[in-house]
PyMOL commands that place a pseudoatom at each C-alpha (Angstrom):
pseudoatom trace, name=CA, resn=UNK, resi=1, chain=A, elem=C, hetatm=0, pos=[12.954, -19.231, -8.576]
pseudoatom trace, name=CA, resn=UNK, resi=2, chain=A, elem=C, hetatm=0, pos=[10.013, -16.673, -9.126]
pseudoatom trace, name=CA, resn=UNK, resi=3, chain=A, elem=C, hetatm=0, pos=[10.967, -13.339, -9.270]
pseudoatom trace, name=CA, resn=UNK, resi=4, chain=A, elem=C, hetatm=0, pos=[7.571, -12.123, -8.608]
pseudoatom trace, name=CA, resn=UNK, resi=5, chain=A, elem=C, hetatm=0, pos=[7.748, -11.481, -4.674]
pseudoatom trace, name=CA, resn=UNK, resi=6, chain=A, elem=C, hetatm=0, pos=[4.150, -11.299, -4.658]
pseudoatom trace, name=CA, resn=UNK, resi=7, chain=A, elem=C, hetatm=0, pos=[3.391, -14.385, -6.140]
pseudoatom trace, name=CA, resn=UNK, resi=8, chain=A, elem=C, hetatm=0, pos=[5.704, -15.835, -3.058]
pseudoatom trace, name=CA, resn=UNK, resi=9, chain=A, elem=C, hetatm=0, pos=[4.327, -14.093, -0.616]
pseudoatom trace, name=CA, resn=UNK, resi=10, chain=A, elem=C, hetatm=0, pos=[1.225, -15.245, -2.116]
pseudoatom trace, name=CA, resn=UNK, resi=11, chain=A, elem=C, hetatm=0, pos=[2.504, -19.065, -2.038]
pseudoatom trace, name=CA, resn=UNK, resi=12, chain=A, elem=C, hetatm=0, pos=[3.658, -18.782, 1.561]
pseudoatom trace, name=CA, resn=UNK, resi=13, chain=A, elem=C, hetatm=0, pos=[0.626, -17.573, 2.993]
pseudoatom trace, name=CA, resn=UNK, resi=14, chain=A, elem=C, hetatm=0, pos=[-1.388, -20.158, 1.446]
pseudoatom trace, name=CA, resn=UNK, resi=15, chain=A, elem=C, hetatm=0, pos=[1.035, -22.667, 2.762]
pseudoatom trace, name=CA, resn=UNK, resi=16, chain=A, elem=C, hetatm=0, pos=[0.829, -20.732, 6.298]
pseudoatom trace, name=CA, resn=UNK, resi=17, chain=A, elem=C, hetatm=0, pos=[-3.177, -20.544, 6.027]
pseudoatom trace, name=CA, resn=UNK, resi=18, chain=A, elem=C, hetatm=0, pos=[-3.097, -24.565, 5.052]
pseudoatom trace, name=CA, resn=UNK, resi=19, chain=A, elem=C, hetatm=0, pos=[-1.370, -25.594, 7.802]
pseudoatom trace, name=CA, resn=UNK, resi=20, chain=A, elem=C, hetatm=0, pos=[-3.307, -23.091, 10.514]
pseudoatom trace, name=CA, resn=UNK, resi=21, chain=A, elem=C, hetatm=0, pos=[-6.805, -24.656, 9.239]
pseudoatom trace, name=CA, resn=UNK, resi=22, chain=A, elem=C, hetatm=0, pos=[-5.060, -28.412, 9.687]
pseudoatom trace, name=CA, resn=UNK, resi=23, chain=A, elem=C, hetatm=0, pos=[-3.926, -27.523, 12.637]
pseudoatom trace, name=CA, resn=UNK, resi=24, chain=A, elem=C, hetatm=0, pos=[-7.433, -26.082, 14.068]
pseudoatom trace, name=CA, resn=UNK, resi=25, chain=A, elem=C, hetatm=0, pos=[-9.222, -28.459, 12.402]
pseudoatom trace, name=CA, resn=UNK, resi=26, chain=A, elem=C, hetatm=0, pos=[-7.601, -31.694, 12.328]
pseudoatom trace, name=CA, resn=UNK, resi=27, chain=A, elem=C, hetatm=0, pos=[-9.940, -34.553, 12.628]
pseudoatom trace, name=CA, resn=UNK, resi=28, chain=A, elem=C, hetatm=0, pos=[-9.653, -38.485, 12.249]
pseudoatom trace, name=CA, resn=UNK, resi=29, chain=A, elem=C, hetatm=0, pos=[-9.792, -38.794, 8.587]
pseudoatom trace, name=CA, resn=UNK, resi=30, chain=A, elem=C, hetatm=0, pos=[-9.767, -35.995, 5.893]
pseudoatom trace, name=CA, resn=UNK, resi=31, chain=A, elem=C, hetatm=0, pos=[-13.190, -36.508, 5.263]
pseudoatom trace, name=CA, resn=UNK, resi=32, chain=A, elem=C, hetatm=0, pos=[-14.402, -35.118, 8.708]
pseudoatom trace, name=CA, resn=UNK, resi=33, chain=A, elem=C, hetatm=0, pos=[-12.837, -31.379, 8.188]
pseudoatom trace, name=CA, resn=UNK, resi=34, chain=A, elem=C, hetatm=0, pos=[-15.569, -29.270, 8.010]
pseudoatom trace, name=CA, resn=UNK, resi=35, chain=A, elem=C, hetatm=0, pos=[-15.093, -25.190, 7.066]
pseudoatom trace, name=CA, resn=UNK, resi=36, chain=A, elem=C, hetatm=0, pos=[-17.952, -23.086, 6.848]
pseudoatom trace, name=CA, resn=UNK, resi=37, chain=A, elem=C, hetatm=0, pos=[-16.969, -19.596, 5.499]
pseudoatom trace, name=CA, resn=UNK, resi=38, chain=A, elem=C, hetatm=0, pos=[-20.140, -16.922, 6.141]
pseudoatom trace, name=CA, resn=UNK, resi=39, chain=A, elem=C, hetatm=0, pos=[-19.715, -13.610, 4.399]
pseudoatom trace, name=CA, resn=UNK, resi=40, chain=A, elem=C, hetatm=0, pos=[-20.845, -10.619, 4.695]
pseudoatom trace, name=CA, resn=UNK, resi=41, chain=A, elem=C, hetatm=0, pos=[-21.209, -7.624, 2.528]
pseudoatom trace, name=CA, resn=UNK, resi=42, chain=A, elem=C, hetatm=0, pos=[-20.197, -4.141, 3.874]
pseudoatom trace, name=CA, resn=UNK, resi=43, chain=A, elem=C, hetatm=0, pos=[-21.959, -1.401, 2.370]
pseudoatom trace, name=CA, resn=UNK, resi=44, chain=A, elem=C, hetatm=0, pos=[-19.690, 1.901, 1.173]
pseudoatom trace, name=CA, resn=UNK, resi=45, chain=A, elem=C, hetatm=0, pos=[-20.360, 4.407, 3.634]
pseudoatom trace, name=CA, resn=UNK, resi=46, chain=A, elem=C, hetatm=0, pos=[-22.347, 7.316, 2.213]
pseudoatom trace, name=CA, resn=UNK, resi=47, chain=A, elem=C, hetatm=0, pos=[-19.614, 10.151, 2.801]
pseudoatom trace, name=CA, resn=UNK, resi=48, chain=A, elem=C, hetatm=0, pos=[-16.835, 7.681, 1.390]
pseudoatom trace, name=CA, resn=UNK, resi=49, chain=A, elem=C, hetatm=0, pos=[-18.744, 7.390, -1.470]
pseudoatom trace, name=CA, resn=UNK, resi=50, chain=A, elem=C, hetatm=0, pos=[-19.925, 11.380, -1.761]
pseudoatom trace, name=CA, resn=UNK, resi=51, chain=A, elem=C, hetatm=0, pos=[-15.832, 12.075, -1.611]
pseudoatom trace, name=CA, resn=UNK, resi=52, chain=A, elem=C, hetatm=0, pos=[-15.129, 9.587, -4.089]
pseudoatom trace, name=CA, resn=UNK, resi=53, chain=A, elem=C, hetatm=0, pos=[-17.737, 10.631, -6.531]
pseudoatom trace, name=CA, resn=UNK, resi=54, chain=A, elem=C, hetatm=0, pos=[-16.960, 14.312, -6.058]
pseudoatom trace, name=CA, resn=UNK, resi=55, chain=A, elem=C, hetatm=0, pos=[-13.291, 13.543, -6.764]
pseudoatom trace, name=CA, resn=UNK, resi=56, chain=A, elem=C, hetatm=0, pos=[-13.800, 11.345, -9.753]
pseudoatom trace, name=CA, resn=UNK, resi=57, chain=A, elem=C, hetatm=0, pos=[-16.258, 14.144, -11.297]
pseudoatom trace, name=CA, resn=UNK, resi=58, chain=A, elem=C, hetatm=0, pos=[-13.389, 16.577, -10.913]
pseudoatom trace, name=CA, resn=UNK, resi=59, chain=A, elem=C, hetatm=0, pos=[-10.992, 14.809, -12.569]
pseudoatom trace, name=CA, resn=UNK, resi=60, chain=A, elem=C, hetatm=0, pos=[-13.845, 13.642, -15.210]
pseudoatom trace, name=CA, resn=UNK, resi=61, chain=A, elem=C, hetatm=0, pos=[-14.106, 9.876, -14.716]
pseudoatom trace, name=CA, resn=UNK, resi=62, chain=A, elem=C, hetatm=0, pos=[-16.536, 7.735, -13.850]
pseudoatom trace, name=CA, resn=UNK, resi=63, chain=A, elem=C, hetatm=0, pos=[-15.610, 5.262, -10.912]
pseudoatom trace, name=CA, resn=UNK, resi=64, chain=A, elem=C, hetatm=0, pos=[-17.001, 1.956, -10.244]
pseudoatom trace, name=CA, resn=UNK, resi=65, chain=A, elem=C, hetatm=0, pos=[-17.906, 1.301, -7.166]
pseudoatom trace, name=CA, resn=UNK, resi=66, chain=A, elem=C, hetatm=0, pos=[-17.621, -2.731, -5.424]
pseudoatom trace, name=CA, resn=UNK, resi=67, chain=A, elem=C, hetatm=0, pos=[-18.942, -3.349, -1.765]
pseudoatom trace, name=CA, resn=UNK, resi=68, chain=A, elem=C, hetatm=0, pos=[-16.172, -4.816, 0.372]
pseudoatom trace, name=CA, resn=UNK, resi=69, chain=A, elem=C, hetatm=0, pos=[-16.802, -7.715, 2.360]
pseudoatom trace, name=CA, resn=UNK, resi=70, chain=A, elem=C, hetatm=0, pos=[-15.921, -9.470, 5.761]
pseudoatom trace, name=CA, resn=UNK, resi=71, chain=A, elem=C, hetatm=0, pos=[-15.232, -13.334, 5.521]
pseudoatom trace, name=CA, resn=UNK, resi=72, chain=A, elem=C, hetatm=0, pos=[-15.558, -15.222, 8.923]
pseudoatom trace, name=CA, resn=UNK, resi=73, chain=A, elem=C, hetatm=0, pos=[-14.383, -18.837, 9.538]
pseudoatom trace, name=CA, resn=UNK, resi=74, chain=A, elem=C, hetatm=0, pos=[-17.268, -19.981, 11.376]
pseudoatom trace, name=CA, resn=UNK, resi=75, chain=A, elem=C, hetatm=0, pos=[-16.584, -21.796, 14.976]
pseudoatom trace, name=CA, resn=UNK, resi=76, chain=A, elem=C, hetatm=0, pos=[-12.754, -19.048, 14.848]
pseudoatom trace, name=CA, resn=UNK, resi=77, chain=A, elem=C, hetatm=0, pos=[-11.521, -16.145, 15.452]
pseudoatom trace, name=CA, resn=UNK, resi=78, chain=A, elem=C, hetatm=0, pos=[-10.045, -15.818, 12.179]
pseudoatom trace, name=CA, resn=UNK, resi=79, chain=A, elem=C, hetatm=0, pos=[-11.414, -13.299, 9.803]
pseudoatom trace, name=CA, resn=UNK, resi=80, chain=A, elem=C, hetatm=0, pos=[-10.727, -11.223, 6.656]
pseudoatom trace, name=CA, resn=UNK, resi=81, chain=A, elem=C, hetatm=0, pos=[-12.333, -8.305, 5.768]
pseudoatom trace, name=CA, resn=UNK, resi=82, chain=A, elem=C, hetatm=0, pos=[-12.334, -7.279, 2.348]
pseudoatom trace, name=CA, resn=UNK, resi=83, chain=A, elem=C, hetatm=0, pos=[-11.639, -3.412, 1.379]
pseudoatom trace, name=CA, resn=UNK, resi=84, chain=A, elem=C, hetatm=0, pos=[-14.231, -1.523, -0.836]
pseudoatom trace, name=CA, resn=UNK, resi=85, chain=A, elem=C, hetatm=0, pos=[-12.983, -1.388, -4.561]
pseudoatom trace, name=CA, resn=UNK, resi=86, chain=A, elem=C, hetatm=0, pos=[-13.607, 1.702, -6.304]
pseudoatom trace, name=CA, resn=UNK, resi=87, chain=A, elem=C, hetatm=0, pos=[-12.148, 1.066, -10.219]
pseudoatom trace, name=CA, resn=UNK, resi=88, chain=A, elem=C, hetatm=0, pos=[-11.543, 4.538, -12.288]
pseudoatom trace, name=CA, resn=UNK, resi=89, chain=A, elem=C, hetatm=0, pos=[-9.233, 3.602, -15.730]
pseudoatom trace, name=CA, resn=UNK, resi=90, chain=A, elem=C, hetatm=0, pos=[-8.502, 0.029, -15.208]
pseudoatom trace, name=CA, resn=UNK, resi=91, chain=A, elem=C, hetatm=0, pos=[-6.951, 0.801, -12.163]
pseudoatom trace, name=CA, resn=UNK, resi=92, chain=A, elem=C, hetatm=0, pos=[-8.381, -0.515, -8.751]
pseudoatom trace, name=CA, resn=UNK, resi=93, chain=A, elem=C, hetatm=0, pos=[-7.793, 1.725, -5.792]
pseudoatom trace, name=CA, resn=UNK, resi=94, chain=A, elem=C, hetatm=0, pos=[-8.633, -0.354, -2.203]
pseudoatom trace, name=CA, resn=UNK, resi=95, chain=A, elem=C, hetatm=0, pos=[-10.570, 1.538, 0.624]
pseudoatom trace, name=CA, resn=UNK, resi=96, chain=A, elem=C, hetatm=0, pos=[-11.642, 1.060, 3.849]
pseudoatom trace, name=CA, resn=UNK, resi=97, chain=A, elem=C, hetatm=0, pos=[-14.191, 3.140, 5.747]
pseudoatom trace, name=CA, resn=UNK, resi=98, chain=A, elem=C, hetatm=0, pos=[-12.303, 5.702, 8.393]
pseudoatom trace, name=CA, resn=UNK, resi=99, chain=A, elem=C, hetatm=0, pos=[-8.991, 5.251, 6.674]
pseudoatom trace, name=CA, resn=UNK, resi=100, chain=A, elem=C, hetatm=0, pos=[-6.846, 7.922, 4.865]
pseudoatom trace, name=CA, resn=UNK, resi=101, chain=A, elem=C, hetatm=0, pos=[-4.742, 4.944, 3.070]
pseudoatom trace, name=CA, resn=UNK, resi=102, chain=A, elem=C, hetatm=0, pos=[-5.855, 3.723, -0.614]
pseudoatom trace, name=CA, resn=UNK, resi=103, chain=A, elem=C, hetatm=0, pos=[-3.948, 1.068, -1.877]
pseudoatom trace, name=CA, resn=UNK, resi=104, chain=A, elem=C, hetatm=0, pos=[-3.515, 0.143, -5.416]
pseudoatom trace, name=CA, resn=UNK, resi=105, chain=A, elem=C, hetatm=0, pos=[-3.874, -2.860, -7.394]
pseudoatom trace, name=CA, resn=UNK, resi=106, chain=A, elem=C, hetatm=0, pos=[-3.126, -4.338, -4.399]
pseudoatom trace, name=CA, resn=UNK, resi=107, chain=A, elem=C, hetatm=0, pos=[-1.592, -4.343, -1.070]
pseudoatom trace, name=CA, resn=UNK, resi=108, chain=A, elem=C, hetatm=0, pos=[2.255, -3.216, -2.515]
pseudoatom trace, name=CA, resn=UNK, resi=109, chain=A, elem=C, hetatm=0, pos=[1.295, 0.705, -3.181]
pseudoatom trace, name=CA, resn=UNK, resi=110, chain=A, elem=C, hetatm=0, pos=[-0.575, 3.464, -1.384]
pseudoatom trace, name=CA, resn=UNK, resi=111, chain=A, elem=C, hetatm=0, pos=[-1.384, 6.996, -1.331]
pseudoatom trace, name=CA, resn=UNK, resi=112, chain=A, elem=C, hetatm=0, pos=[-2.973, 9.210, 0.737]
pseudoatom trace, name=CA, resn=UNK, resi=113, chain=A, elem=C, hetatm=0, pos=[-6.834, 9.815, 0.169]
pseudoatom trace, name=CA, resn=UNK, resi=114, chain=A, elem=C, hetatm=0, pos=[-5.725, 13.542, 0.189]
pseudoatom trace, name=CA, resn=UNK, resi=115, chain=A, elem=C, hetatm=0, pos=[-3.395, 12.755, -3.082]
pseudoatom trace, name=CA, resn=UNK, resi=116, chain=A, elem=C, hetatm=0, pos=[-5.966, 10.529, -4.989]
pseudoatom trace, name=CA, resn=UNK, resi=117, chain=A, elem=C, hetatm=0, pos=[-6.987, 13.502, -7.296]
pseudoatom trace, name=CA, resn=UNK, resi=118, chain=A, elem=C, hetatm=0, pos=[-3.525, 14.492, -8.431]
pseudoatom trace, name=CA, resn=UNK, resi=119, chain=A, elem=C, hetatm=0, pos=[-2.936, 10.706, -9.109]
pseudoatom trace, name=CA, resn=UNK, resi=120, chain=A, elem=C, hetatm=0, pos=[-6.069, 10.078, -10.956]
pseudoatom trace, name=CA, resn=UNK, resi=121, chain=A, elem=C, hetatm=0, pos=[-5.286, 12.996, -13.365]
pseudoatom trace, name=CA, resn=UNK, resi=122, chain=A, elem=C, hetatm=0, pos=[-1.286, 11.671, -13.762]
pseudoatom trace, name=CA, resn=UNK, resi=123, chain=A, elem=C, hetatm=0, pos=[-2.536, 8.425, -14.851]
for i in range(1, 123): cmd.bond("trace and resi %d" % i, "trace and resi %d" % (i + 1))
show_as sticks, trace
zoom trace
């Protein structure tokens, strides 16, 4: 047993998402499934990114700043959209446009936008 519950949450979704693209896809012979994934980039919004920066020059680090994405299974209704990724100290801190959440290194921690100075400086 892993005692990472990530990692099997991570295993169980796969197996979940596996058997939902069989399932919508299932053809005669494994050679006629046919997935086309289009992506597309969402841009930071402009006063997301004027908060973050004026944040980060506060607490006197320099953040790096990744475009978050939307990832559509063509021909479905099935989507994942992809949170901006703003990286200050080796630490990645998730956002979304509109949302007061940032989640860190992942899906497992959060904080309130309103708290992200006091937790840059503390770590």
């Amino acid at each position: 047993m892993i005692g990472n519950s990530n990692f099997q949450s991570f295993e169980s979704n796969k197996l979940l998402t596996e058997m939902l693209v069989f399932l919508l896809f299932k053809k005669e012979s494994e050679s006629d499934y046919m997935l086309t994934i289009e992506t597309k980039e969402l841009e930071i919004s402009k006063e997301l990114k004027r908060k973050v920066e004026m944040i980060c020059k506060f607490a006197c680090v320099k953040p790096t700043i990744t475009n978050g994405n939307i990832k559509n299974i063509k021909g479905t209704n099935i989507a994942y959209v992809k949170p901006h990724v703003i990286t200050i100290n080796k630490i990645d801190y998730l956002m979304f446009d509109e949302c007061e959440d940032i989640y860190i290194n992942g899906y497992d921690k959060k904080i309130k936008f309103k708290d992200l100075l006091e937790y840059i400086k503390s770590n």
